[in-house]
Biopython code that builds the backbone (N, CA, C, O; Angstrom):
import numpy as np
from Bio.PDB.StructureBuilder import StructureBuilder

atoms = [
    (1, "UNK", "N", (1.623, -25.620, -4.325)),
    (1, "UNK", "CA", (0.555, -24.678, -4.039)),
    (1, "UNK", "C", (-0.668, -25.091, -4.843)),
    (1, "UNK", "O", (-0.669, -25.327, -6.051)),
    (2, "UNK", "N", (-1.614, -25.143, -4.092)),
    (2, "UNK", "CA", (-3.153, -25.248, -4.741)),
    (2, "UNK", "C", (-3.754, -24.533, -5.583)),
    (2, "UNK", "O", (-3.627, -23.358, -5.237)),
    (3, "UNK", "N", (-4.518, -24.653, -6.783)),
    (3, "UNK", "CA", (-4.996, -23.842, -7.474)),
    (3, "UNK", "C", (-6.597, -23.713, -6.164)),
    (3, "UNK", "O", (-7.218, -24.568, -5.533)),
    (4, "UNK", "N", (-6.726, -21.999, -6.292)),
    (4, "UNK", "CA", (-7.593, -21.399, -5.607)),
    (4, "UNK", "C", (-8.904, -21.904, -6.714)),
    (4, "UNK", "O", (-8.830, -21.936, -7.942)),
    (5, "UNK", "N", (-10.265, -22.328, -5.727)),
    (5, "UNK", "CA", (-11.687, -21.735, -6.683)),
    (5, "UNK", "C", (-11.605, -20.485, -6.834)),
    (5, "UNK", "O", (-10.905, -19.655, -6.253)),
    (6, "UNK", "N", (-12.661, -20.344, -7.978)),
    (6, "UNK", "CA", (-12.666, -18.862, -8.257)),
    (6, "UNK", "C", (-13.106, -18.023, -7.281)),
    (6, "UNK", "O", (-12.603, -16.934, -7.005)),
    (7, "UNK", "N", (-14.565, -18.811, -6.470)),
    (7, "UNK", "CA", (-14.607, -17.309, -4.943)),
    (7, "UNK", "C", (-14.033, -17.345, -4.494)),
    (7, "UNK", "O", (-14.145, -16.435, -3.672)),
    (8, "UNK", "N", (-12.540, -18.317, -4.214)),
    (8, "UNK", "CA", (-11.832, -17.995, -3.212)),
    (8, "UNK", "C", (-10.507, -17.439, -3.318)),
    (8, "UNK", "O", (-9.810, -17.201, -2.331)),
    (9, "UNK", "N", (-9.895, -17.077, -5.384)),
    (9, "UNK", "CA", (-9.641, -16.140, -5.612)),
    (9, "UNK", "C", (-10.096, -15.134, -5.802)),
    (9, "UNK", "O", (-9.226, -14.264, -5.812)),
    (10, "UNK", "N", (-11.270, -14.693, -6.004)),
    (10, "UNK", "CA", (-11.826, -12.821, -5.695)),
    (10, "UNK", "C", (-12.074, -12.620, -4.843)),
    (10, "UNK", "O", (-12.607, -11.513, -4.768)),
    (11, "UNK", "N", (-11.941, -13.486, -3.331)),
    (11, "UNK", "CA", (-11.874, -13.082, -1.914)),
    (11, "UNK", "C", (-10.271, -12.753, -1.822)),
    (11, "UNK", "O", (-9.749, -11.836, -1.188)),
    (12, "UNK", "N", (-9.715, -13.625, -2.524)),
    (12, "UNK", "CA", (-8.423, -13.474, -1.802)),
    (12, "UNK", "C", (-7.600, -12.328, -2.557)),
    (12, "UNK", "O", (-6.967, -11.532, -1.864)),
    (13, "UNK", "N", (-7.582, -12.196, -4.167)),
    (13, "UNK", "CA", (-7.746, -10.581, -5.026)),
    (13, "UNK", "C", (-8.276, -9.392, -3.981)),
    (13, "UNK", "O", (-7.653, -8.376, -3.675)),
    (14, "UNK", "N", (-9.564, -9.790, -3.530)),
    (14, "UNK", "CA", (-9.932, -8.233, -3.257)),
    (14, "UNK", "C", (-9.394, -7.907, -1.542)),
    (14, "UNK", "O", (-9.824, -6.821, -1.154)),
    (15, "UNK", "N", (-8.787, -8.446, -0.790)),
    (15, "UNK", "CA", (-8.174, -8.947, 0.260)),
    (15, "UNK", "C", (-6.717, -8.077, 0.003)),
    (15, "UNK", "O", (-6.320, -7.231, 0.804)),
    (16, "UNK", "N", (-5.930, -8.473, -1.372)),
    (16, "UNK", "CA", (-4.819, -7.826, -1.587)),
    (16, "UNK", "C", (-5.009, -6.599, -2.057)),
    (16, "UNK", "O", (-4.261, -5.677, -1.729)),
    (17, "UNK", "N", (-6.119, -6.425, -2.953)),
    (17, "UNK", "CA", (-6.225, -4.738, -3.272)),
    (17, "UNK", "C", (-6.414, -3.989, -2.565)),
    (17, "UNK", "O", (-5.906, -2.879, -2.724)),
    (18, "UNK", "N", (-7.369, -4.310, -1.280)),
    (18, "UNK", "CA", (-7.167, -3.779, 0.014)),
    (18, "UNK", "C", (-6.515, -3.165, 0.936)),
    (18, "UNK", "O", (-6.542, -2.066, 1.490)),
    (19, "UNK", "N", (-5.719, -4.449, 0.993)),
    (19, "UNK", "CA", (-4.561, -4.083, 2.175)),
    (19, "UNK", "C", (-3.140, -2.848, 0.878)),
    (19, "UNK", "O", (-2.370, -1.964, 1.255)),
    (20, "UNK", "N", (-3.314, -3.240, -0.172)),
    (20, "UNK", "CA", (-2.733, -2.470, -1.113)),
    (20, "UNK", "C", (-3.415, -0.722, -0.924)),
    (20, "UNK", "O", (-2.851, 0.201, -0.337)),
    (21, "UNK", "N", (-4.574, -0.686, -1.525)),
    (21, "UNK", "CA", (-4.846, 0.963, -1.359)),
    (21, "UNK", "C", (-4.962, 1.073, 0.318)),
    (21, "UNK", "O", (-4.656, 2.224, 0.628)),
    (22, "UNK", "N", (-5.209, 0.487, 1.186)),
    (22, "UNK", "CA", (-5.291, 0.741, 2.204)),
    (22, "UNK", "C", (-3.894, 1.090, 3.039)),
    (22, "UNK", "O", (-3.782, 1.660, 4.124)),
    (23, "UNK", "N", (-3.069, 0.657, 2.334)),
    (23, "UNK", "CA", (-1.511, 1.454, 2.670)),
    (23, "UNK", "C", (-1.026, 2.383, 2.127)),
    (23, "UNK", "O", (-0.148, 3.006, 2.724)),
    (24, "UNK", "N", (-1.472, 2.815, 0.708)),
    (24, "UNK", "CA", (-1.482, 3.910, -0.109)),
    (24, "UNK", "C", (-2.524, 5.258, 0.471)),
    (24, "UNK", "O", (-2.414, 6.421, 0.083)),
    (25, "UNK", "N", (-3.272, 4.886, 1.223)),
    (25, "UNK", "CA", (-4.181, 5.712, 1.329)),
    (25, "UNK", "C", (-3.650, 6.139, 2.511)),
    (25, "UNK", "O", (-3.489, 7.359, 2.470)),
    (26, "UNK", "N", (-3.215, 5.522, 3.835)),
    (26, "UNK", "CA", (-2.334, 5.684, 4.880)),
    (26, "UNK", "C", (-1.201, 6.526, 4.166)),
    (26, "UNK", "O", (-1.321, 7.689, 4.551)),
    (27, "UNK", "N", (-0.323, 6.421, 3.427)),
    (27, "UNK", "CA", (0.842, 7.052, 3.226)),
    (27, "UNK", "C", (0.229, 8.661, 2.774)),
    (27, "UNK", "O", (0.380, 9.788, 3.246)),
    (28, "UNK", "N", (-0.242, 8.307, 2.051)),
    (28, "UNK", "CA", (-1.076, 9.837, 1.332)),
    (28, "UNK", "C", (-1.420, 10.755, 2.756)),
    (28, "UNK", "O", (-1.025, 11.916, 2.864)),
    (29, "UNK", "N", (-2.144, 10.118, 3.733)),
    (29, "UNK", "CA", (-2.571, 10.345, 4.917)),
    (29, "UNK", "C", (-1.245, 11.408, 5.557)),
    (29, "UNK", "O", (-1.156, 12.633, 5.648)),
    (30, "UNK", "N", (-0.552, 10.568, 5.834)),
    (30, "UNK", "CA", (0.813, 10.481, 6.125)),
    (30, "UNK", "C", (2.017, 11.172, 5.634)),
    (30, "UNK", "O", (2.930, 11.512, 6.387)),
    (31, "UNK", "N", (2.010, 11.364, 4.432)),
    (31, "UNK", "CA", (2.796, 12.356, 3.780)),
    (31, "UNK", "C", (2.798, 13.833, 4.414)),
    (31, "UNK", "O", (3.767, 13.840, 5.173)),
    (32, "UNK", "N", (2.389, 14.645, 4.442)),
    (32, "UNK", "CA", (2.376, 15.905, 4.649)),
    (32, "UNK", "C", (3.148, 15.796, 5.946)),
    (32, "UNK", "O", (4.214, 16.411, 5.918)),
    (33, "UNK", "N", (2.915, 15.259, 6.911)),
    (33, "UNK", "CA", (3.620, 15.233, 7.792)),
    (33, "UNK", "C", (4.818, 14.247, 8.375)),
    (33, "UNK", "O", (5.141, 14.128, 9.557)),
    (34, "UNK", "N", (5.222, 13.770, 7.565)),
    (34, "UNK", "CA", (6.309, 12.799, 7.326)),
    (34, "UNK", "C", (7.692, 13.289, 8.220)),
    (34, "UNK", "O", (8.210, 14.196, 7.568)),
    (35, "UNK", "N", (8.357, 13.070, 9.269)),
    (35, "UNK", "CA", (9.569, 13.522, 9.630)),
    (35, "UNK", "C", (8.753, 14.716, 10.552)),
    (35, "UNK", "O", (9.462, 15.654, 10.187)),
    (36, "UNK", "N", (8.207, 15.067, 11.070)),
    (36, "UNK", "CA", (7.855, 16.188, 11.565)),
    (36, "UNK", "C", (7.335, 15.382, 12.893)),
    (36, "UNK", "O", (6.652, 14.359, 12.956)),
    (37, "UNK", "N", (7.973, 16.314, 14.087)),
    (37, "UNK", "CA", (7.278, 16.138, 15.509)),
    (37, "UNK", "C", (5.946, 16.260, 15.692)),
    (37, "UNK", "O", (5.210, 16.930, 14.968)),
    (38, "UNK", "N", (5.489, 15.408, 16.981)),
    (38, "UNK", "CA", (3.979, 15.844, 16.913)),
    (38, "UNK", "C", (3.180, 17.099, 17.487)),
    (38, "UNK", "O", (2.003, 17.443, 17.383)),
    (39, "UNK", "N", (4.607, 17.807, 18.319)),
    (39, "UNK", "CA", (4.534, 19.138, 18.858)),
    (39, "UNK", "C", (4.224, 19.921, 17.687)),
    (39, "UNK", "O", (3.223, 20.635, 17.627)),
    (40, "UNK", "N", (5.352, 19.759, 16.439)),
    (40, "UNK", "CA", (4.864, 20.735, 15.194)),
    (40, "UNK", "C", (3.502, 20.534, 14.456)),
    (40, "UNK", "O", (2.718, 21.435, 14.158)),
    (41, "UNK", "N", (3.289, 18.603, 14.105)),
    (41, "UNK", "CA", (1.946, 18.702, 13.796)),
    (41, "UNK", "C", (1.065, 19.467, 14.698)),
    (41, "UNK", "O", (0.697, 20.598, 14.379)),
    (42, "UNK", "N", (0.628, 18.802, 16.041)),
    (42, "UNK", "CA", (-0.396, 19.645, 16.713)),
    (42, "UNK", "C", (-0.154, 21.050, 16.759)),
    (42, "UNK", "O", (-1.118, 21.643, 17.244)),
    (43, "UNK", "N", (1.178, 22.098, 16.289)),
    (43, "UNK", "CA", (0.717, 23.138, 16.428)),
    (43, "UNK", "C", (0.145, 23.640, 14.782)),
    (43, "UNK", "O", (-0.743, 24.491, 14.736)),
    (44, "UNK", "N", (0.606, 23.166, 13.715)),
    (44, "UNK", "CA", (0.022, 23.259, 12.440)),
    (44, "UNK", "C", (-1.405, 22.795, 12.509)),
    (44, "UNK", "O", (-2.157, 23.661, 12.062)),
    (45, "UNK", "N", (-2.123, 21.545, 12.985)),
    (45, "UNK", "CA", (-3.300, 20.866, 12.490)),
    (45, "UNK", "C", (-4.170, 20.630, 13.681)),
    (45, "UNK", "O", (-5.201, 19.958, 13.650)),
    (46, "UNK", "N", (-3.539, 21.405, 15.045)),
    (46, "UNK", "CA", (-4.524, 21.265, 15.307)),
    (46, "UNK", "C", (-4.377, 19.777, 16.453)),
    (46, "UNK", "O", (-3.855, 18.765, 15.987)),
    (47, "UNK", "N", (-4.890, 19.774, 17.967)),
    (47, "UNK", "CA", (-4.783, 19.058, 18.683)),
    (47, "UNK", "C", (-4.759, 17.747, 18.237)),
    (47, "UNK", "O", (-3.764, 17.074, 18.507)),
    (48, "UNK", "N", (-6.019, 17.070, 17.362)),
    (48, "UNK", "CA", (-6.270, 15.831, 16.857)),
    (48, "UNK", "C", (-5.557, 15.359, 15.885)),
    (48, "UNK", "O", (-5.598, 14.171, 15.564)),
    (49, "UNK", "N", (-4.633, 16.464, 15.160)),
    (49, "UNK", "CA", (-3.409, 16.367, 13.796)),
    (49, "UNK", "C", (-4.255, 16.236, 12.507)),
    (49, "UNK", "O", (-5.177, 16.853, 11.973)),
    (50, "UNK", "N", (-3.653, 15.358, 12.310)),
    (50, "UNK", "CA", (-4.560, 14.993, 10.246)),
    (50, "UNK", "C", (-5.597, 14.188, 10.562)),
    (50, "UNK", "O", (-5.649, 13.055, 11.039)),
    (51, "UNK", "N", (-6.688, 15.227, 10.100)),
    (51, "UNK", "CA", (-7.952, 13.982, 9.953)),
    (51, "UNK", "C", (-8.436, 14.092, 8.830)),
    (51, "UNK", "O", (-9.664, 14.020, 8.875)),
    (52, "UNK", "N", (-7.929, 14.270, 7.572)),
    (52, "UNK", "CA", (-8.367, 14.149, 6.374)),
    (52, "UNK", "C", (-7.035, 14.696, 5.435)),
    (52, "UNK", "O", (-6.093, 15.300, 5.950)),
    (53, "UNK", "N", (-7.122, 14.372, 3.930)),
    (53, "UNK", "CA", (-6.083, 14.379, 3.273)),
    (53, "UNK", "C", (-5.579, 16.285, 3.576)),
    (53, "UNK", "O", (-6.393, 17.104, 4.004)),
    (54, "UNK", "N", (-4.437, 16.556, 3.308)),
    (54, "UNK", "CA", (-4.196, 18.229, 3.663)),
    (54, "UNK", "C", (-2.870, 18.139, 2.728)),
    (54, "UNK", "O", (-2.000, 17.297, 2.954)),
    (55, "UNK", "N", (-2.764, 19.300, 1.401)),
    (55, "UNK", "CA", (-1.590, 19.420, 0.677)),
    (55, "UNK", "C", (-0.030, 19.182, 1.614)),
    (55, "UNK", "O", (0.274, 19.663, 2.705)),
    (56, "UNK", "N", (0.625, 18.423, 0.870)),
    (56, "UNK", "CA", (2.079, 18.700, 0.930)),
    (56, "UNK", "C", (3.275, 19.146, 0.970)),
    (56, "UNK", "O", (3.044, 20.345, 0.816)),
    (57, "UNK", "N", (4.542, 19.048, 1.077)),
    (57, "UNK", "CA", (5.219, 20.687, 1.189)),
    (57, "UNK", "C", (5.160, 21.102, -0.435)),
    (57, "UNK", "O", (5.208, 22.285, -0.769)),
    (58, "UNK", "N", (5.070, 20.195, -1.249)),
    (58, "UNK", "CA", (4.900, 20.627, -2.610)),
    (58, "UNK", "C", (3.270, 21.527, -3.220)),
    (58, "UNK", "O", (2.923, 22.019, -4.294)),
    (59, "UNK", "N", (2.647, 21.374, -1.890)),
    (59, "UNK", "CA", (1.054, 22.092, -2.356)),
    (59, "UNK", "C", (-0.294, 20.538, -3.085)),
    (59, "UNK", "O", (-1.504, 20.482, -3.304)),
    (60, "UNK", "N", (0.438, 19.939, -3.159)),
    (60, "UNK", "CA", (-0.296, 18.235, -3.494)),
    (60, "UNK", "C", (-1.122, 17.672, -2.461)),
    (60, "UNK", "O", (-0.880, 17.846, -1.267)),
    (61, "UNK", "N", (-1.926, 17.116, -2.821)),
    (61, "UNK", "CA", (-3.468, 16.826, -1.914)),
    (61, "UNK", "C", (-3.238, 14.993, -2.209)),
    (61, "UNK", "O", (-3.462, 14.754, -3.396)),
    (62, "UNK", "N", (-2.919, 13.930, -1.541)),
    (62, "UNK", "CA", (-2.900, 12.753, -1.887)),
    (62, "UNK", "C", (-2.192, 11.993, -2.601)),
    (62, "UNK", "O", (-2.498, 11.021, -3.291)),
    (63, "UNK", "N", (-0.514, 12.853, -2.249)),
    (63, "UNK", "CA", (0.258, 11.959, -3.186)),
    (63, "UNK", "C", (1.055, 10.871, -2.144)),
    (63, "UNK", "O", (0.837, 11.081, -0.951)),
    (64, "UNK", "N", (1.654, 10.112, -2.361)),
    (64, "UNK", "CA", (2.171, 8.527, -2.251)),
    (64, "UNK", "C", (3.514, 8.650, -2.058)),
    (64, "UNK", "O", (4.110, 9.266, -2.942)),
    (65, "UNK", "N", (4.419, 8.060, -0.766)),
    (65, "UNK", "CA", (5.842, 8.585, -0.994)),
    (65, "UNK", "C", (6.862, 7.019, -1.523)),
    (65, "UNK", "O", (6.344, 6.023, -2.027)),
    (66, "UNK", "N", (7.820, 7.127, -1.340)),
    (66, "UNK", "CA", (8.586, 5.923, -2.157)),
    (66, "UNK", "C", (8.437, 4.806, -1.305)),
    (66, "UNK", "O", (9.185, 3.835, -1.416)),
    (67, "UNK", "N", (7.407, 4.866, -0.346)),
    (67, "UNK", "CA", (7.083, 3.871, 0.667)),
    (67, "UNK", "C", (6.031, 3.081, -0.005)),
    (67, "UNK", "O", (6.013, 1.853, 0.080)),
    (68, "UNK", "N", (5.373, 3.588, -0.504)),
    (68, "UNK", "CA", (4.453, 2.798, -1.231)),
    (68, "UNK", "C", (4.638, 2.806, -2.230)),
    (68, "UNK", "O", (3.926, 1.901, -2.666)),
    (69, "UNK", "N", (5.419, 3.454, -3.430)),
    (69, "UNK", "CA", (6.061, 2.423, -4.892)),
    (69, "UNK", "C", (7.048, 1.376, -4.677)),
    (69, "UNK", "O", (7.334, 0.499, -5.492)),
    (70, "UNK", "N", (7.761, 1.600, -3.020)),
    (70, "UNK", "CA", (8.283, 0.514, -3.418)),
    (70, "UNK", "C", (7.574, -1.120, -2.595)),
    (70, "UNK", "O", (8.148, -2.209, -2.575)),
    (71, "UNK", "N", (6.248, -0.797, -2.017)),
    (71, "UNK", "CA", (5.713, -1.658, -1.831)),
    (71, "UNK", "C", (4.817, -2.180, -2.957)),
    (71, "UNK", "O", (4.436, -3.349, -3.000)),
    (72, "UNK", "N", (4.542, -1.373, -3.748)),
    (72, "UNK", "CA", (4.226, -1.854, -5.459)),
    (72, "UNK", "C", (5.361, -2.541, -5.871)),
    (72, "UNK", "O", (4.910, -3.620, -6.255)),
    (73, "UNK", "N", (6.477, -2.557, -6.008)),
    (73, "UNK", "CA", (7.381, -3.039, -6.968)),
    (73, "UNK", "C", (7.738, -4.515, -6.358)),
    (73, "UNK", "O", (8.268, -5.387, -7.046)),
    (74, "UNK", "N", (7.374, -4.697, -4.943)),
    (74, "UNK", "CA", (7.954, -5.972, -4.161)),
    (74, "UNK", "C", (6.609, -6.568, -4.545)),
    (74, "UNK", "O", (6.716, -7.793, -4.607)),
    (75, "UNK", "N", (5.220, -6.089, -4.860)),
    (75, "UNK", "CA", (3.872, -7.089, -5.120)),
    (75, "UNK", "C", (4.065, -7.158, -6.359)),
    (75, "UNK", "O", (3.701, -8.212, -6.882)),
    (76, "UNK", "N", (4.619, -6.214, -7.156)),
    (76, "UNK", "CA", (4.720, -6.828, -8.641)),
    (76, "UNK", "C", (6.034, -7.888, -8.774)),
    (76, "UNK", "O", (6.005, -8.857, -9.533)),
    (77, "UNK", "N", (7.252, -7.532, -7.872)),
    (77, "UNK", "CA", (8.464, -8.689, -8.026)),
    (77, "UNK", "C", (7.284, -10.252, -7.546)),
    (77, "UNK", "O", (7.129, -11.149, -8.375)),
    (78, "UNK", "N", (6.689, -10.304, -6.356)),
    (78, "UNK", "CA", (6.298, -11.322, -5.877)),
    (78, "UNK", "C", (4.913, -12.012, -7.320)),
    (78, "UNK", "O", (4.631, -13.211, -7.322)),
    (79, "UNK", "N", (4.498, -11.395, -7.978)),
    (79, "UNK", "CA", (3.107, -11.929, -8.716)),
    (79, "UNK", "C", (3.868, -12.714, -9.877)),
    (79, "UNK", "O", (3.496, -13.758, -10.412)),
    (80, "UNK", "N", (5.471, -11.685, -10.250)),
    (80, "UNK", "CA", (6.016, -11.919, -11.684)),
    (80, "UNK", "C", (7.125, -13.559, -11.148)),
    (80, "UNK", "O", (7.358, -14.578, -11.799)),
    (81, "UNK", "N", (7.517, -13.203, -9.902)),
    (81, "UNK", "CA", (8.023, -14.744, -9.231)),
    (81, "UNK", "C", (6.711, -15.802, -9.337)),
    (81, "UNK", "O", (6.456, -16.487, -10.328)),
    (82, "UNK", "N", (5.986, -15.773, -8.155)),
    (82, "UNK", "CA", (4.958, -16.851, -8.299)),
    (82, "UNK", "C", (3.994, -17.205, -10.237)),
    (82, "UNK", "O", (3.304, -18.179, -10.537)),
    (83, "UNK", "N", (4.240, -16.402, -10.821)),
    (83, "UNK", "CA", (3.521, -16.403, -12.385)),
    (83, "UNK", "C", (4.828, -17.531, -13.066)),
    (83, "UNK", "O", (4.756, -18.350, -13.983)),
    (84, "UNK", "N", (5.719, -17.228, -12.370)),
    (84, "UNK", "CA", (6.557, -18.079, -12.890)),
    (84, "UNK", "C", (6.790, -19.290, -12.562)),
    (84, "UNK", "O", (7.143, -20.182, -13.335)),
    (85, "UNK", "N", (6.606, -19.383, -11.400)),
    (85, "UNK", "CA", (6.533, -20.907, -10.968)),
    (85, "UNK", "C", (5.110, -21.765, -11.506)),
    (85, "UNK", "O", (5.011, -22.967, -11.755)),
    (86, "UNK", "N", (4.403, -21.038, -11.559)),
    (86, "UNK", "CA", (3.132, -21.626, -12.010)),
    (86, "UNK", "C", (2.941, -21.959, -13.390)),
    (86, "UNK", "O", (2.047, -22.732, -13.732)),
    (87, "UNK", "N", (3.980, -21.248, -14.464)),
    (87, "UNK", "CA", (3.383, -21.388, -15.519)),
    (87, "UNK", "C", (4.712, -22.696, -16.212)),
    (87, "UNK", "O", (4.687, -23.439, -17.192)),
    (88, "UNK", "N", (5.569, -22.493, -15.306)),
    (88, "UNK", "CA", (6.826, -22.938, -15.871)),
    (88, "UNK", "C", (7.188, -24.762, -14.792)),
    (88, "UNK", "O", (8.162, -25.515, -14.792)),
    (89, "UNK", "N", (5.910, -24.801, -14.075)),
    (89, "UNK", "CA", (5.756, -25.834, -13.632)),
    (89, "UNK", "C", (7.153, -26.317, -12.761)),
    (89, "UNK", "O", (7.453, -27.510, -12.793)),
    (90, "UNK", "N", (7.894, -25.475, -12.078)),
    (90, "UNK", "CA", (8.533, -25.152, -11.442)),
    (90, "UNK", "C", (8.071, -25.545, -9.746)),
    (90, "UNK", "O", (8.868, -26.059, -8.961)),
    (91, "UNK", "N", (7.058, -25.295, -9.492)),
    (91, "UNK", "CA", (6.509, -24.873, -8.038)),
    (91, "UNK", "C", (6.026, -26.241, -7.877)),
    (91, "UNK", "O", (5.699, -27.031, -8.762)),
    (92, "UNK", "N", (6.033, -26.458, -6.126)),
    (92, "UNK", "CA", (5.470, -27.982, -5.538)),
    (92, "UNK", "C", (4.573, -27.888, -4.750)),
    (92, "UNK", "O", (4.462, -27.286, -3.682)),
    (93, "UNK", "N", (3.523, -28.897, -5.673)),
    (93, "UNK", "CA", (2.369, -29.074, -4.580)),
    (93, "UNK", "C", (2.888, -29.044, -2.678)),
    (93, "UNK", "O", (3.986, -29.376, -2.230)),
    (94, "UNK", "N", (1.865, -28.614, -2.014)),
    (94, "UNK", "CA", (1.658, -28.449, -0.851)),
    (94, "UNK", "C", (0.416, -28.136, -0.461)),
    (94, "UNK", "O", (0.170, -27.959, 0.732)),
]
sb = StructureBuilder()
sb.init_structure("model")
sb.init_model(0)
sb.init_chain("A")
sb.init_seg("    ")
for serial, (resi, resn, name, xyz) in enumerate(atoms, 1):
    if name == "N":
        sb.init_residue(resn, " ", resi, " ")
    sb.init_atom(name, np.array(xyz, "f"), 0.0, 1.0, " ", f" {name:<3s}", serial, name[0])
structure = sb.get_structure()
């Protein structure tokens, strides 16, 4: 693997933080109505359903379900794998 230039690691950083809160922010989205038909959403929220964050069955406004810690824990397994090949000179050019 190639060492990235630097713009083309803070393109490719801000690319992953992205698609990172941008699935966190979906789940948050997503939570309140998790497991629930869309007959029950649309009769709770309304024809169009969730169009903005709305508390949880716990009363919580934007929390995150184990769908997205455990898509944290597979980007932190994958950074703490590749950190290792890189530092431990392990990994082959390509």
């Amino acid at each position: 693997m190639r060492h990235l230039e630097w713009n083309e690691l803070a393109a490719y950083r801000a690319r992953v933080r992205g698609c990172l809160l941008g699935g966190a922010i979906g789940d948050a989205l997503g939570n309140p109505i998790e497991m629930k038909s869309m007959v029950t959403v649309e009769a709770q929220y309304g024809e169009k359903g969730i169009t903005g964050l709305v508390p949880d069955r716990h009363g919580m406004v934007g929390t995150i379900t184990d769908d997205t810690q455990m898509t944290l824990f597979t980007a932190e397994g994958w950074l703490r794998g590749y950190t290792r090949i890189m530092t431990d000179g392990g990994g082959t050019e390509t």
